[in-house]
C-alpha positions as a Markdown table, in Angstrom:
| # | Residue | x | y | z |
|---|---|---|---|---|
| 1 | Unk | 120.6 | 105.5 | 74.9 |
| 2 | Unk | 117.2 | 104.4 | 76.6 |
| 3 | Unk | 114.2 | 104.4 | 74.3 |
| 4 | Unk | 111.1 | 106.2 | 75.9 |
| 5 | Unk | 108.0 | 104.1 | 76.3 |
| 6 | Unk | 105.6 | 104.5 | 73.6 |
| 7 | Unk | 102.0 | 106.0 | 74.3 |
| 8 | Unk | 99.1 | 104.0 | 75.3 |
| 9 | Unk | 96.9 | 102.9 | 72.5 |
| 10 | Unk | 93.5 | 104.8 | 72.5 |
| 11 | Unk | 92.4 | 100.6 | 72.9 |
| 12 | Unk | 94.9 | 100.0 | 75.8 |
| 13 | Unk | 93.7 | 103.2 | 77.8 |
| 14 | Unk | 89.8 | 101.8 | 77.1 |
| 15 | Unk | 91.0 | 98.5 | 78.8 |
| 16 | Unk | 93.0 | 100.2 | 81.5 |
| 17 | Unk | 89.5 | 102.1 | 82.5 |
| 18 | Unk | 87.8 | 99.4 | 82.3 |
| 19 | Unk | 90.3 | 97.9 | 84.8 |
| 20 | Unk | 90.6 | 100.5 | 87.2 |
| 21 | Unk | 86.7 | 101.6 | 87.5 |
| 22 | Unk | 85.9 | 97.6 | 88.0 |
| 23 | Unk | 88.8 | 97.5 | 90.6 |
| 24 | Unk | 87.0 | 100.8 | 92.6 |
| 25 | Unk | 83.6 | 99.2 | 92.3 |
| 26 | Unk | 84.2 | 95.5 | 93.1 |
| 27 | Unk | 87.3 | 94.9 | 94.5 |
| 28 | Unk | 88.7 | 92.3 | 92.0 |
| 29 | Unk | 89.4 | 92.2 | 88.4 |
| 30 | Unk | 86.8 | 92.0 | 85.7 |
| 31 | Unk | 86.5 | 89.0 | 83.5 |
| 32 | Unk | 88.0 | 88.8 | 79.7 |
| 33 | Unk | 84.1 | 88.9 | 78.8 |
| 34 | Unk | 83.3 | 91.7 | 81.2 |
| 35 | Unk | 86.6 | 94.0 | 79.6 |
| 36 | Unk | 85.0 | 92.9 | 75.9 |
| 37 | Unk | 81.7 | 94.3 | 76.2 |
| 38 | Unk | 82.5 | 97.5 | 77.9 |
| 39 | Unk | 85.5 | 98.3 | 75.4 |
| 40 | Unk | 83.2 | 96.9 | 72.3 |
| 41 | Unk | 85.5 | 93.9 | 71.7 |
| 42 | Unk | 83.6 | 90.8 | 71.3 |
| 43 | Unk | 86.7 | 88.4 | 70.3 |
| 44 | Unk | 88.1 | 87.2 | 74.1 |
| 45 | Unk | 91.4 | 86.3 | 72.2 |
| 46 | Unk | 91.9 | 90.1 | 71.4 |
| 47 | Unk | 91.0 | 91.4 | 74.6 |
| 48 | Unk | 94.1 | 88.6 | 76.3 |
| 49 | Unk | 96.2 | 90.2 | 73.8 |
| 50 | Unk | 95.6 | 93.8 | 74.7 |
| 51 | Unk | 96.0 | 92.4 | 78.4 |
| 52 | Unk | 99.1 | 90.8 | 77.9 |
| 53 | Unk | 100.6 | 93.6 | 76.0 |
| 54 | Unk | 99.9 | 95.1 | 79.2 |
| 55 | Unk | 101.1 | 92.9 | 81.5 |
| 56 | Unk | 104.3 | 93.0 | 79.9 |
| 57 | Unk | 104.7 | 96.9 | 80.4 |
| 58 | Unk | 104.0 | 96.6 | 83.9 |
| 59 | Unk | 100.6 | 97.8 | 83.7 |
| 60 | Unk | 98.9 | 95.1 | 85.0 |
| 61 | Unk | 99.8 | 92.2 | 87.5 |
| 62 | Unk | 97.9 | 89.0 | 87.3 |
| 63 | Unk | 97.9 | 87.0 | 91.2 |
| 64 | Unk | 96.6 | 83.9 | 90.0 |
| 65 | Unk | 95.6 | 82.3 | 86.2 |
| 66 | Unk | 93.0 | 84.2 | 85.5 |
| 67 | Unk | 92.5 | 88.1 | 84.0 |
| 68 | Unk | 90.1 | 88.5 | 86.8 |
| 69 | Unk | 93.0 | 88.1 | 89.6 |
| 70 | Unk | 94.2 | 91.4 | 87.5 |
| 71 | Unk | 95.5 | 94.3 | 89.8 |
| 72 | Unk | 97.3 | 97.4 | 88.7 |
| 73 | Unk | 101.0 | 97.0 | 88.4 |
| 74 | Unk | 101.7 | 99.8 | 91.1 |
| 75 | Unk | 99.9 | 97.5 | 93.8 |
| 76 | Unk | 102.0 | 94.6 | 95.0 |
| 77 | Unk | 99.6 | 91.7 | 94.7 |
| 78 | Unk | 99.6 | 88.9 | 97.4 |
| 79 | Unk | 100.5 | 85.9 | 95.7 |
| 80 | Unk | 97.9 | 83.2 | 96.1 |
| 81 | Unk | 99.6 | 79.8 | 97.2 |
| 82 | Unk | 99.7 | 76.4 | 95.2 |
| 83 | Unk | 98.4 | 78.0 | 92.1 |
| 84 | Unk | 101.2 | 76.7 | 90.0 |
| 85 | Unk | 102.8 | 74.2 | 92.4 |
| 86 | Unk | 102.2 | 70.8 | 91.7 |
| 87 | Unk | 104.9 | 69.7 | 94.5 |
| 88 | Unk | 104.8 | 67.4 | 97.4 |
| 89 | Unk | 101.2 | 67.9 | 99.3 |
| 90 | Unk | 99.3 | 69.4 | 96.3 |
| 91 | Unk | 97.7 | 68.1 | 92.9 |
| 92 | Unk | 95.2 | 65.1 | 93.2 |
| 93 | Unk | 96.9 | 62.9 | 96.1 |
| 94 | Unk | 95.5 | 66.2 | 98.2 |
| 95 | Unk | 92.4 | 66.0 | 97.7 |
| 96 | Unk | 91.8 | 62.4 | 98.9 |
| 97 | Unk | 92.6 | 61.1 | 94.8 |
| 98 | Unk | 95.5 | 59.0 | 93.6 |
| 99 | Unk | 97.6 | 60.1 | 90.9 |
| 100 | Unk | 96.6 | 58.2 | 87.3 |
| 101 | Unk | 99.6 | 55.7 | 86.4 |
């Protein structure tokens, strides 16, 4: 037996306004500060966890490290490259530097 989704909190759907307004006006995500002061949370640890709660429904999509690479989870993002690939050709020796031994 499949378990229905729960609701939205009345905190989530805040966020996910914020999220989708700042998406329409700007074209990329807003910042964990930038959520925070329009949702009237001034901790940036509990406006992560409200994002990760929902990233892991699928609300959200993150296409790079930061919140503010955010899209909605309906919208395939385009994955930006080497932003977690530290293989041959990236890292420091790219960049003209040579790796610390």
């Amino acid at each position: 037996m499949k378990r229905e989704p729960r609701p939205l909190t009345q905190r989530q759907e805040a966020v996910m306004a914020v999220i989708r307004s700042w998406l329409a006006e700007h074209g990329h995500g807003p910042t964990v500060r930038e959520i925070g002061a329009r949702v009237g949370l001034s901790s940036t640890s509990s406006v992560a966890h409200q994002l990760g709660r929902l990233e892991a429904r699928g609300l959200i999509v993150r296409t790079g490290r930061d919140w503010s690479t955010c899209v909605l989870g309906e919208e395939k993002p385009e994955r930006r490259q080497g932003l977690r690939s530290r293989g041959p050709g990236g890292g420091a020796e790219r960049h003209g530097r040579r790796p610390s031994t």
